[in-house]
C-alpha positions in Angstrom: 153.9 117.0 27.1 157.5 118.7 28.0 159.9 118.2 24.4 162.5 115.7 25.2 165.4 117.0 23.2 169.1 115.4 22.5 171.1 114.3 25.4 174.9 113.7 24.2 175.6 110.0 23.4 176.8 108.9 26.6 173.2 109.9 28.6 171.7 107.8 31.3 169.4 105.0 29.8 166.6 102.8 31.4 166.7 99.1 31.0 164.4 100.0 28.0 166.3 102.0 26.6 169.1 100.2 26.6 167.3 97.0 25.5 165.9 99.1 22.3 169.7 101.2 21.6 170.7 97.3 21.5 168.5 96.1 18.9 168.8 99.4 16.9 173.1 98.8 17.5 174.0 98.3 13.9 172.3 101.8 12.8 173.2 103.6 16.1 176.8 102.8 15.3 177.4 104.5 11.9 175.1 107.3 12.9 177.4 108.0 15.8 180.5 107.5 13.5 179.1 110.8 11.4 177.1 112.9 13.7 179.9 115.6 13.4 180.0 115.6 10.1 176.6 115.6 9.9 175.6 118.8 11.8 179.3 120.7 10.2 177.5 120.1 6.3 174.4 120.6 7.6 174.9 123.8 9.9 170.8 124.8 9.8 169.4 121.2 10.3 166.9 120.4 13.0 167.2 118.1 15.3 165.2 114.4 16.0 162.0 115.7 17.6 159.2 113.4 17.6 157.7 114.6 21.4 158.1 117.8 20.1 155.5 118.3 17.4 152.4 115.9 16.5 153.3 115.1 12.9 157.1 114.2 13.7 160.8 114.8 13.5 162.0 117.9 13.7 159.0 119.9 12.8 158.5 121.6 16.1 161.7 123.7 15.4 161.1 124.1 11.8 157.6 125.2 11.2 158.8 128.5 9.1 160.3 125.5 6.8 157.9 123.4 6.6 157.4 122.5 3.2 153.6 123.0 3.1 150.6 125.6 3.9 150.4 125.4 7.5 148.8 127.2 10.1 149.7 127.5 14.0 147.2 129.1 16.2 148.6 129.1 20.1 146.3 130.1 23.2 146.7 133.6 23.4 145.9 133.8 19.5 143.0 132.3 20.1 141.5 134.6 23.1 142.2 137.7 21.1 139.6 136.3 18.0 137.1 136.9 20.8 136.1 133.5 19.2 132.9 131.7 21.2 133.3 128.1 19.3 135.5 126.0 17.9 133.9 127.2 14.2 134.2 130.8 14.8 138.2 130.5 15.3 138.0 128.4 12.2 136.6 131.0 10.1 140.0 133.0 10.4 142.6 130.6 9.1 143.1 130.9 5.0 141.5 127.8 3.0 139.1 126.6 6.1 135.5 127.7 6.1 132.9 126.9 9.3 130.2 125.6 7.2 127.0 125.2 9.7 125.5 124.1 6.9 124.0 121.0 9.2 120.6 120.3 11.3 123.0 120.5 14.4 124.5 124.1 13.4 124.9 126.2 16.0 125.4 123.4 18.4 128.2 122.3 20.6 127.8 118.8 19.2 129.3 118.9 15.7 132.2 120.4 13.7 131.4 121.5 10.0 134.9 122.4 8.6 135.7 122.4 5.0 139.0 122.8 4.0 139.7 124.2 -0.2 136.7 124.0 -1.3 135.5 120.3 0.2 132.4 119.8 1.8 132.0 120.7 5.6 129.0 119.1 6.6 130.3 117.2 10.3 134.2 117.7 8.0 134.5 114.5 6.7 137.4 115.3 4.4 139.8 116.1 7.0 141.9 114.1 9.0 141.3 115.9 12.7 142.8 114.9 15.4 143.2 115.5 19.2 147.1 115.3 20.7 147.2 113.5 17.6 144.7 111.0 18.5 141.7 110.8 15.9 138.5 112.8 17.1 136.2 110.5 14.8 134.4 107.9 16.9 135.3 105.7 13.8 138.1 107.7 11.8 137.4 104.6 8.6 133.6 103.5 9.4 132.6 106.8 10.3 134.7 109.6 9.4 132.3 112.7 10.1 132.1 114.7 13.1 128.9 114.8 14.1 129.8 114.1 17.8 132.8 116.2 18.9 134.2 115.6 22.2 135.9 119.3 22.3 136.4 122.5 24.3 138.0 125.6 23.5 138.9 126.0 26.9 141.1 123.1 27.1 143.0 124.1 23.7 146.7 124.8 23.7 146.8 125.3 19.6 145.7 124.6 16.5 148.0 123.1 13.6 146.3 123.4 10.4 148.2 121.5 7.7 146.7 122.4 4.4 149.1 120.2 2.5 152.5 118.2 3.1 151.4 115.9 5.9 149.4 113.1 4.0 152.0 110.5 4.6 151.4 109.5 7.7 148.1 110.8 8.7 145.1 109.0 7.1 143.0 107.7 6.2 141.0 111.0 4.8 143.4 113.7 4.3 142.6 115.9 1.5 141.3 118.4 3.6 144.4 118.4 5.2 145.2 117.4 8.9 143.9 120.0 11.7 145.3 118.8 15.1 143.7 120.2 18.7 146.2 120.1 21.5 144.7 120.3 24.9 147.1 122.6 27.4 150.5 121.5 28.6 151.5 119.7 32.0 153.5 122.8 33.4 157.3 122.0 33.9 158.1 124.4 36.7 157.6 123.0 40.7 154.6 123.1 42.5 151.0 124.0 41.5 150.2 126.4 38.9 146.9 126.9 36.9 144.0 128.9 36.2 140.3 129.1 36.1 138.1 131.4 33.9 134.4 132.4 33.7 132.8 133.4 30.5 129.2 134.6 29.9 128.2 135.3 26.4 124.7 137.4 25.7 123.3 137.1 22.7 120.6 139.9 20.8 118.5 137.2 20.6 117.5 134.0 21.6 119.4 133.8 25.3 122.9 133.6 26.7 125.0 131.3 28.2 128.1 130.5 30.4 131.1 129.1 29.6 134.2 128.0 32.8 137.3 126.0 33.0 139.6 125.0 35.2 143.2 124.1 35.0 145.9 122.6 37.5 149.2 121.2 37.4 152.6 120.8 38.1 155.6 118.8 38.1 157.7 116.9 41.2 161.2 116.8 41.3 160.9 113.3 41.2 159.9 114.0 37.4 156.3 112.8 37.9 153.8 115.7 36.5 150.3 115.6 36.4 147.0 118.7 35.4 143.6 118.2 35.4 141.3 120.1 32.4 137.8 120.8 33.0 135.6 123.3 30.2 132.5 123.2 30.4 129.2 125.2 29.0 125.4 126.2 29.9 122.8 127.4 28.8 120.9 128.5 25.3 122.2 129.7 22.2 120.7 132.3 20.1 117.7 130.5 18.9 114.9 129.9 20.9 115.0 127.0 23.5 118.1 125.9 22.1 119.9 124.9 25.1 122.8 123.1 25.7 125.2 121.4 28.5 129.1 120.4 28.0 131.0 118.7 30.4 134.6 117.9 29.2 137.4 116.6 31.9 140.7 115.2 31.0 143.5 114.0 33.8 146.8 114.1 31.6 150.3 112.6 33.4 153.8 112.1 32.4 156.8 110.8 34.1 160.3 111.3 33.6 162.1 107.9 33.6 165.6 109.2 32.4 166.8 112.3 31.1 166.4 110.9 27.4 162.9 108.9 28.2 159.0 109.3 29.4 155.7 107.7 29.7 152.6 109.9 29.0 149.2 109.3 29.3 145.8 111.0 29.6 142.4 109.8 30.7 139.5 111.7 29.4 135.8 112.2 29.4 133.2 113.9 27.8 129.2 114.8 27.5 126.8 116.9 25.8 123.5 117.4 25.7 121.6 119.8 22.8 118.8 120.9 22.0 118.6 121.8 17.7 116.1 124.4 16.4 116.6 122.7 12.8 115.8 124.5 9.7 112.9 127.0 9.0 111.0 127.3 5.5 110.9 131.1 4.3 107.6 132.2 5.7 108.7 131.0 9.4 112.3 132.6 8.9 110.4 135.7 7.3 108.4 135.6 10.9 110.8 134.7 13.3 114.1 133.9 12.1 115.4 133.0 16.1 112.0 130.6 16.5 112.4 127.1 17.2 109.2 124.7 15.6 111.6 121.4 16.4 111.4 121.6 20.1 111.5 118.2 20.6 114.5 117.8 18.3 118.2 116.9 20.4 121.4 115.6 20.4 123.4 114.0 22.8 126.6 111.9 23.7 129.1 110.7 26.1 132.8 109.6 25.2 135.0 108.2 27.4 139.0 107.0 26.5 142.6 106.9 27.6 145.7 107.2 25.8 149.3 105.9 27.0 152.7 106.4 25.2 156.2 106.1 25.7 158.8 107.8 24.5 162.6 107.5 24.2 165.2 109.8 22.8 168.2 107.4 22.5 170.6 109.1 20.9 170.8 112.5 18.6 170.2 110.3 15.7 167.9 108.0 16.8 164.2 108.1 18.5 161.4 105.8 19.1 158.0 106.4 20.5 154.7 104.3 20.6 151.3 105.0 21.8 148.0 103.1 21.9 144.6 105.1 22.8 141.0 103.5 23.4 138.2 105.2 23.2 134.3 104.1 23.7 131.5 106.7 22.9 127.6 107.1 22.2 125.5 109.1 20.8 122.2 109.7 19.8 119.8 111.8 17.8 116.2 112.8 18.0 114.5 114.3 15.2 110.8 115.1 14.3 110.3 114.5 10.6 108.7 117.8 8.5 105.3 116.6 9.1 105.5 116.7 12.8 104.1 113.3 13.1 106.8 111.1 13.8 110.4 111.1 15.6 112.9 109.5 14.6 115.8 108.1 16.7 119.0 107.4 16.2 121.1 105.8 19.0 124.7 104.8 17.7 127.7 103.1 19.8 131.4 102.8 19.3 134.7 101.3 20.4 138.1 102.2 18.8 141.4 100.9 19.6 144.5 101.7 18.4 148.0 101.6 18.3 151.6 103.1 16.3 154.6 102.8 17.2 157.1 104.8 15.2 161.2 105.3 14.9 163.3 107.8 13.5 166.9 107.3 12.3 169.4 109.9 11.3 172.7 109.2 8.9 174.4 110.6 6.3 175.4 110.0 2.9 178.6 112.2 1.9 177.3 115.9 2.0 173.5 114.4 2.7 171.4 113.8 5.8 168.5 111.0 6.0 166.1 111.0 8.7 164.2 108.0 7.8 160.9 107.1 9.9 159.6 103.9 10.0 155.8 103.7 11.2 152.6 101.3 11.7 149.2 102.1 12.5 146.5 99.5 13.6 142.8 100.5 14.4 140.0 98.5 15.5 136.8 99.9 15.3 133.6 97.9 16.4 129.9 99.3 16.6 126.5 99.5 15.9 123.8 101.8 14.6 120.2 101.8 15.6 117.2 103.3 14.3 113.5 103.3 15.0 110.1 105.8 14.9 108.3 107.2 17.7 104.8 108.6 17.3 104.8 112.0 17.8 101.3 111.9 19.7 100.7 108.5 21.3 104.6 107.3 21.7 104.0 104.4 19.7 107.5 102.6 18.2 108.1 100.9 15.2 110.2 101.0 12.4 113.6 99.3 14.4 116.4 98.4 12.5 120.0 97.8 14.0 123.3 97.5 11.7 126.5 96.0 13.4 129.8 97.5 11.8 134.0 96.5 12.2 136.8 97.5 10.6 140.1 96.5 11.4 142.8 99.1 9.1 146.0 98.8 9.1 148.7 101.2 7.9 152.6 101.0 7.2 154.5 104.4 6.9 158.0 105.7 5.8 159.3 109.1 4.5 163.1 110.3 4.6 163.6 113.9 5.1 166.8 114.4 2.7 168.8 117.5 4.0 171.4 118.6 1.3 172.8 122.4 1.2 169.4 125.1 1.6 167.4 121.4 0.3 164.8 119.9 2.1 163.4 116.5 -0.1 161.1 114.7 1.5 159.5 111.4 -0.5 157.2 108.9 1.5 154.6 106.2 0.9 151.7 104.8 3.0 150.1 101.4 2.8 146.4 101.0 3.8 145.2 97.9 4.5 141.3 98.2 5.9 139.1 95.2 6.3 135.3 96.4 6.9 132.3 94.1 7.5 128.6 95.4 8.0 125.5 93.4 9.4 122.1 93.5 8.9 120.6 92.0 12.6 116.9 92.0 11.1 117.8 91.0 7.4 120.6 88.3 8.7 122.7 89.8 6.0 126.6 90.4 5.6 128.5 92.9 3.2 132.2 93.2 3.5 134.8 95.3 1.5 138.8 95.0 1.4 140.5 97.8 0.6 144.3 98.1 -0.4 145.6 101.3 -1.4 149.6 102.8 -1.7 149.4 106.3 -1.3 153.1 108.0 -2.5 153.8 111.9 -1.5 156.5 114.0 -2.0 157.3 117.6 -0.3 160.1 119.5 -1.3 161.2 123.0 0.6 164.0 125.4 -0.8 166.0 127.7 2.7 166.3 130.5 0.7 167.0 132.9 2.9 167.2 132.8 6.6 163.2 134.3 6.3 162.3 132.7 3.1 161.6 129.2 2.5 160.1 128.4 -1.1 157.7 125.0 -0.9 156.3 122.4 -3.1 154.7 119.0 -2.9 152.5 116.0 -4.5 150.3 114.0 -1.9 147.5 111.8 -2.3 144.7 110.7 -0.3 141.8 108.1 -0.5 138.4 107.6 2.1 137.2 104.0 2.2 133.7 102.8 1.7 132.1 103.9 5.1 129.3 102.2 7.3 126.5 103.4 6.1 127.3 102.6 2.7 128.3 99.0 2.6 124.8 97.8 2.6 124.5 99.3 -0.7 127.5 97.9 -2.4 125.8 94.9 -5.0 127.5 92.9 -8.1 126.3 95.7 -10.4 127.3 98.7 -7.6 130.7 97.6 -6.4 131.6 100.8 -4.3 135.6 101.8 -4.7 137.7 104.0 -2.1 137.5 107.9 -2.9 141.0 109.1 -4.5 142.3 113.0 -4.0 145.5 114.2 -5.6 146.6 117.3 -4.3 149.9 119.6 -6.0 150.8 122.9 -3.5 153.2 125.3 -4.0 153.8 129.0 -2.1 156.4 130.8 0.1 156.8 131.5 3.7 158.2 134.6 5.5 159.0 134.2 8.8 161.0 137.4 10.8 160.9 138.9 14.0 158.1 141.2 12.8 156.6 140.3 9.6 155.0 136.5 9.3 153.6 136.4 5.4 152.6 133.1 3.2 151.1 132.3 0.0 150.1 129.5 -1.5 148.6 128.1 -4.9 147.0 124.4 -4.8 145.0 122.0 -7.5 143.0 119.6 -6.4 141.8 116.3 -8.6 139.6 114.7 -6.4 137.7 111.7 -8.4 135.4 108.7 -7.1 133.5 110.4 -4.4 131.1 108.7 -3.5 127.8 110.4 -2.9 123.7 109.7 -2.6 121.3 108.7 -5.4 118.9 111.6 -5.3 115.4 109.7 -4.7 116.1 106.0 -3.7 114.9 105.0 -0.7 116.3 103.4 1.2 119.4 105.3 -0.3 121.6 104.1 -2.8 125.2 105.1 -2.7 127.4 104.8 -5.9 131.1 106.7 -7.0 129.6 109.0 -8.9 131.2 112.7 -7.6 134.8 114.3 -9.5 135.4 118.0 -8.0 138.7 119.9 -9.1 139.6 122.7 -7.0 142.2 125.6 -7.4 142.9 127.9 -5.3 145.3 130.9 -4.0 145.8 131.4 0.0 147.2 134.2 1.0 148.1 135.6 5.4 150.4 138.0 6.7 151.3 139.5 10.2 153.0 142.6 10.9 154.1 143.9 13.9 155.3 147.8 14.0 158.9 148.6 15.3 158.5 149.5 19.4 160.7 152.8 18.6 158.1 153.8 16.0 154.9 156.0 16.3 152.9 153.3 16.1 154.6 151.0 19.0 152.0 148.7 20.3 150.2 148.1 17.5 149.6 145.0 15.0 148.5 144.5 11.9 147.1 141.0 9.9 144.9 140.0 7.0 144.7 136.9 5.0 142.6 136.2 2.0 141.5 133.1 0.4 140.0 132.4 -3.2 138.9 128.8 -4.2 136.9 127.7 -7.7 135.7 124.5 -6.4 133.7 122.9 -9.9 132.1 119.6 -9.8 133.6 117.6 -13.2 131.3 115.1 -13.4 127.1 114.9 -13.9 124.4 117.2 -15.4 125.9 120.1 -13.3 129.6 119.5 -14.4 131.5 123.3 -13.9 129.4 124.5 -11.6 130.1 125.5 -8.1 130.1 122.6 -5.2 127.2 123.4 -2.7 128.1 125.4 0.5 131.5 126.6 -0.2 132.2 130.4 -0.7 134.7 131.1 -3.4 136.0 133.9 -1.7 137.0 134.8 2.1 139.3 137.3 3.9 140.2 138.3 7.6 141.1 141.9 8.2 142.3 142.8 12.0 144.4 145.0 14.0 145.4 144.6 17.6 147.0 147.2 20.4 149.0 146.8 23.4 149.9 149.0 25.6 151.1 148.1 29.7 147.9 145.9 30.9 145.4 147.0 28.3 144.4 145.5 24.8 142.4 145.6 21.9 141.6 143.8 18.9 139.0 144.7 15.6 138.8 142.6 13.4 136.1 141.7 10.1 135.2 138.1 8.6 134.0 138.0 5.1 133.0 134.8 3.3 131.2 135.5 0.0 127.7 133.8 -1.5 127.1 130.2 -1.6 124.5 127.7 -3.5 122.8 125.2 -1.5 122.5 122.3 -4.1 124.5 121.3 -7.1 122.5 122.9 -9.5 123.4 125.9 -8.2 119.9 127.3 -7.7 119.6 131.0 -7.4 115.7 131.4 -6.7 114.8 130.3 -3.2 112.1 127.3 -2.6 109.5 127.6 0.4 110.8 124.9 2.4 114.6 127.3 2.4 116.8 123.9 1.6 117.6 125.8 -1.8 118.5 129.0 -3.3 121.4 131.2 -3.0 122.9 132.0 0.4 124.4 135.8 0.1 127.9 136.7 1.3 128.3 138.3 4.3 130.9 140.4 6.5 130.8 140.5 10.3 132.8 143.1 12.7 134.6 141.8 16.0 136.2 143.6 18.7 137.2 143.1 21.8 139.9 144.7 24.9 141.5 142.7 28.0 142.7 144.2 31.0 145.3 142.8 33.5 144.0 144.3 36.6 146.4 146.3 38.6 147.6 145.1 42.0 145.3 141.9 41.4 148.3 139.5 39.7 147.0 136.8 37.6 143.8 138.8 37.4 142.6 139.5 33.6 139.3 140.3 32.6 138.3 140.2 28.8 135.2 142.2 27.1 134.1 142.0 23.6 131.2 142.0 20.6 131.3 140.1 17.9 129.1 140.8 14.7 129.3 144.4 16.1 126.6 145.8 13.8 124.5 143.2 14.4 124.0 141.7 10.6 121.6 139.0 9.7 123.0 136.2 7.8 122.2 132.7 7.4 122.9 129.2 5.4 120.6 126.4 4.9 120.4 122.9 5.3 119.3 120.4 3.1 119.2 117.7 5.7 116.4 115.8 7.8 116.5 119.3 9.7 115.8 121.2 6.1 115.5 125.3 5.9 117.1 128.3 6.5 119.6 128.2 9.9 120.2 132.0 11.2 123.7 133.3 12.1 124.6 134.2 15.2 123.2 137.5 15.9 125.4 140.7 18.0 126.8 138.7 21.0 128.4 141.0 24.0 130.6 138.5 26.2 132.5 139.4 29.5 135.5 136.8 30.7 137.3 136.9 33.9 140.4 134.9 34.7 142.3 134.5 37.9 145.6 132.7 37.4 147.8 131.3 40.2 
């Protein structure tokens, strides 16, 4: 969507516009009175941006100021990692680690991100959204990602906001908020676009190919319109492992007035994959790219719209709402370690949900307020099925069917507080969340209420032109989820999980040296987590974690009169003591997070030709909370060694061919074996990728 920014006062205005500047007249009027005295104190403020940026006012001009660790990867960025999944362009951002620590690792299906130390199995401790819309099939019921309805193809960016953004984001955010945005309607007239072929070879296992398509454009009549298709086929690196993506989205927006617009986008998505699963130590000894769980899949198909409209009424005043539904199902198929039974898991979802939000600008004396005001209602309603299939005769049995709502709401407001080279920012969200769970075959009913204020406060110090200092307090809470209700009693009452987060660091932003750092603390109490050997199982609040942690990232460019014109260097490194505080195993490590990780690169340019090398390092892991160093048969536990990986890769614009480019790259260049495990109904030892050679051509027009 094209940023809307400030027309003078006086601008056209559509009858809704005018209809909402009249109800807003009383604030309008005293902003209007002190806009110039506004921008003469405050000579480096930004302006009212809501379009601009996903999380809000004025961020979009102001990321070097943001007064958080945050992370912007745009579309070029991302081409040059060379990156073949969303997890692999993960790896590279300080504090994030691409788990895979899952039955469905390796697949298209899921997303395993953990953020500072958190677990990553399907990221369940993030708030992750596409163009700001959540990616959860239910974002409170069912916060995890096992079913992710993304391409890379279609990706714009990647904002990664470690800290800072709790306020109005939620409800899950102490991993932070990672937002997707899917590629631009173009501005310019006519019909521009691209398409791009990818084929990715893997040492072992197979290969498989990866397209897109993208079309768009913009009449003068300020009606613009592109279509997005990614899609994917073929096997990954394990044997029989195949897979097939499909993901289309039609995104619009029309221009009422200079100051206004309706947006929308219609999108849909399906997968199909096939999961190796884990191996025990013998079979990964033998074969680590063999498949034994050939009948084992995943699959799903999501369909939803979004509509919004937004209005920039004045230079101190802007309103926007949006509403987005979205229906999706998905199932699993998994053969139990025996190999006598499968079990199957078909699950179904509709979420509604709408927010309309307003900023207003005014000044106190010296002091500039931009106060937003902002609700948030979901309604989630589905159900989750189970039932056994004999592996030889195709008997069923076993059915069971849960039917799950939720209706959440959420009130918002934070006041960015501009005084001098200060940036204060305080907030507070409300949660209201009403969830109800029943059993069809037991005729049974469990219901939870859950009320929660969740204050923040972000504070940012202009230092310098290039240096902005940053602090801030946030906290965050995940209700009692689906699955879990059913196991809430008089003597077990379940309560929401509470994370509070402190930040600090500085950002250096010039025309050729980016550089951050950042220290955090994490309290994160009343997880709730699995009683090891109920069945069926038995969740109570049982987890506390505390995690501390330095991030550090910085980008130089050499000067283009130097020796070294062309070239680029980068690096960021990342330590995190993540301890469990509570339990037997109290100050040990949390499973499957690496207390160390670092990205080394360097990148040339030169007239149409590239290159990049780069290395990925993420040190050792345990695989249980014990933090178990000898490794058991079945390969759920033991140590999982650190590893470092090579990537390179060069692009060519072809001469006399315009829009032409072809890319060429390896990844894990010296071909080293790594792997994780999984502790899941897919237990064992999961291989990493293995040396992949890819070739990309892309004709733009």
């Amino acid at each position: 969507m094209k940023t809307i920014r400030h027309r003078a006062l006086n601008a056209p205005r559509t009858r809704c516009a005018a209809a909402i500047s009249l109800a807003l007249l009383a604030f309008h009027g005293v902003a209007a009175a002190q806009q110039a005295s506004t921008q003469d104190a405050q000579p480096g403020l930004e302006t009212i941006q809501v379009s601009g940026d996903w999380l809000g006012t004025g961020l979009d001009n102001s990321v070097k100021t943001y007064p958080g660790a945050r992370t912007v990867v745009k579309k070029q960025e991302i081409e040059s990692t060379g990156a073949v999944s969303i997890g692999d362009l993960m790896r590279r951002i300080p504090g994030v680690q691409a788990s895979d620590n899952s039955g469905t690792a390796g697949s298209a299906i899921a997303l395993n991100i953990g953020v500072r130390g958190l677990t990553g199995r399907y990221s369940p401790r993030s708030t992750i959204l596409l163009d700001g819309i959540p990616m959860a099939v239910a974002p409170y019921g069912q916060p995890q990602l096992s079913f992710v309805p993304l391409s890379m193809n279609n990706i714009e960016s990647v904002d990664v906001v470690r800290g800072g953004g709790a306020v109005r984001f939620g409800p899950q955010n102490v991993g932070g908020i990672i937002n997707f945005k899917t590629r631009s309607i173009p501005t310019t007239p006519g019909i521009s676009g691209d398409a791009a072929l990818r084929y990715n070879s893997y040492a072992q296992g197979g290969g498989n190919t990866q397209y897109s398509a993208f079309a768009g454009g913009q009449n003068e009549n300020g009606f613009g319109m592109a279509f997005l298709y990614s899609g994917q086929e073929g096997s990954g690196w394990r044997n029989k492992s195949d897979e097939r993506v499909n993901d289309f989205a039609l995104k619009m927006r029309y221009e009422i007035s200079p100051t206004s617009e309706l947006y929308a986008k219609l999108s849909y998505y399906d997968v199909l994959s096939r999961t190796p699963g884990g191996l025990t130590v013998a079979q990964y000894n033998a074969d680590p790219f063999q498949n034994t769980r050939q009948r084992d899949n995943w699959s799903g198909t999501r369909k939803g719209f979004d509509v919004g409209y937004l209005n920039t009424i004045s230079d101190n005043q802007e309103f926007e709402i949006r509403t987005y539904f979205n229906q999706a199902n998905r199932q699993s198929t998994l053969i139990n370690a025996t190999g006598t039974s499968l079990t199957h898991q078909p699950r179904n979802y509709e979420t509604l949900g709408i927010e309309p939000r307003y900023t207003q600008r005014f000044t106190l004396g010296s002091t500039t307020n931009d106060v937003t005001v902002g609700y948030r209602y979901i309604r989630e309603r589905g159900d989750d099925n189970a039932y056994n299939e004999a592996a030889t005769t195709g008997a069923l049995s076993g059915f069971t069917t849960f039917q799950n709502s939720t209706d959440a709401h959420a009130a918002y407001i934070d006041d960015k507080i501009a005084f001098g080279k200060w940036r204060i920012t305080p907030g507070l969200r409300f949660e209201h969340i009403q969830s109800t769970r029943y059993d069809v075959n037991n005729k049974a009913t469990f219901q939870v209420t859950n009320n929660k204020p969740l204050p923040s406060i972000n504070l940012a110090y202009l230092l310098t032109e290039q240096l902005t200092l940053f602090t801030n307090y946030n906290t965050s809470f995940g209700v009692v989820q689906n699955t879990q209700l059913n196991t809430m009693s008089a003597n077990n009452p379940l309560s929401p999980e509470l994370a509070k987060t402190i930040e600090g660091g500085a950002r250096w932003k010039s025309d050729r040296v980016s550089a951050e750092a950042t220290v955090f603390h994490i309290d994160f109490d009343n997880q709730i987590a699995s009683v090891p050997g109920t069945t069926p199982t038995v969740f109570r609040n049982l987890g506390k974690t505390q995690h501390d942690g330095i991030e550090l990232a910085v980008d130089y460019a050499f000067d283009k009169e130097s020796v070294l014109k062309g070239w680029s260097v980068y690096a960021n490194y990342t330590y995190t003591r993540a301890l469990q505080k509570s339990g037997t195993n109290s100050g040990k490590d949390v499973p499957f997070y690496s207390r160390t990780t670092d990205t080394v690169g360097t990148r040339f340019q030169s007239g149409p030709w590239g290159f990049n090398l780069s290395t990925t390092h993420q040190g050792r892991q345990f695989a249980d909370e014990a933090n178990t160093v000898a490794e058991s048969a079945d390969g759920s536990t033991g140590e999982i060694p650190g590893f470092r990986i090579w990537n390179a890769q060069v692009d060519w614009k072809v001469p006399g061919a315009k829009g032409f480019d072809v890319f060429a790259g390896v990844n894990n260049l010296t071909d080293r074996r790594y792997f994780t495990r999984t502790t899941d109904g897919n237990l064992g030892k999961l291989v990493g990728a293995p040396r992949t050679i890819y070739v990309q051509g892309r004709y733009a027009f």
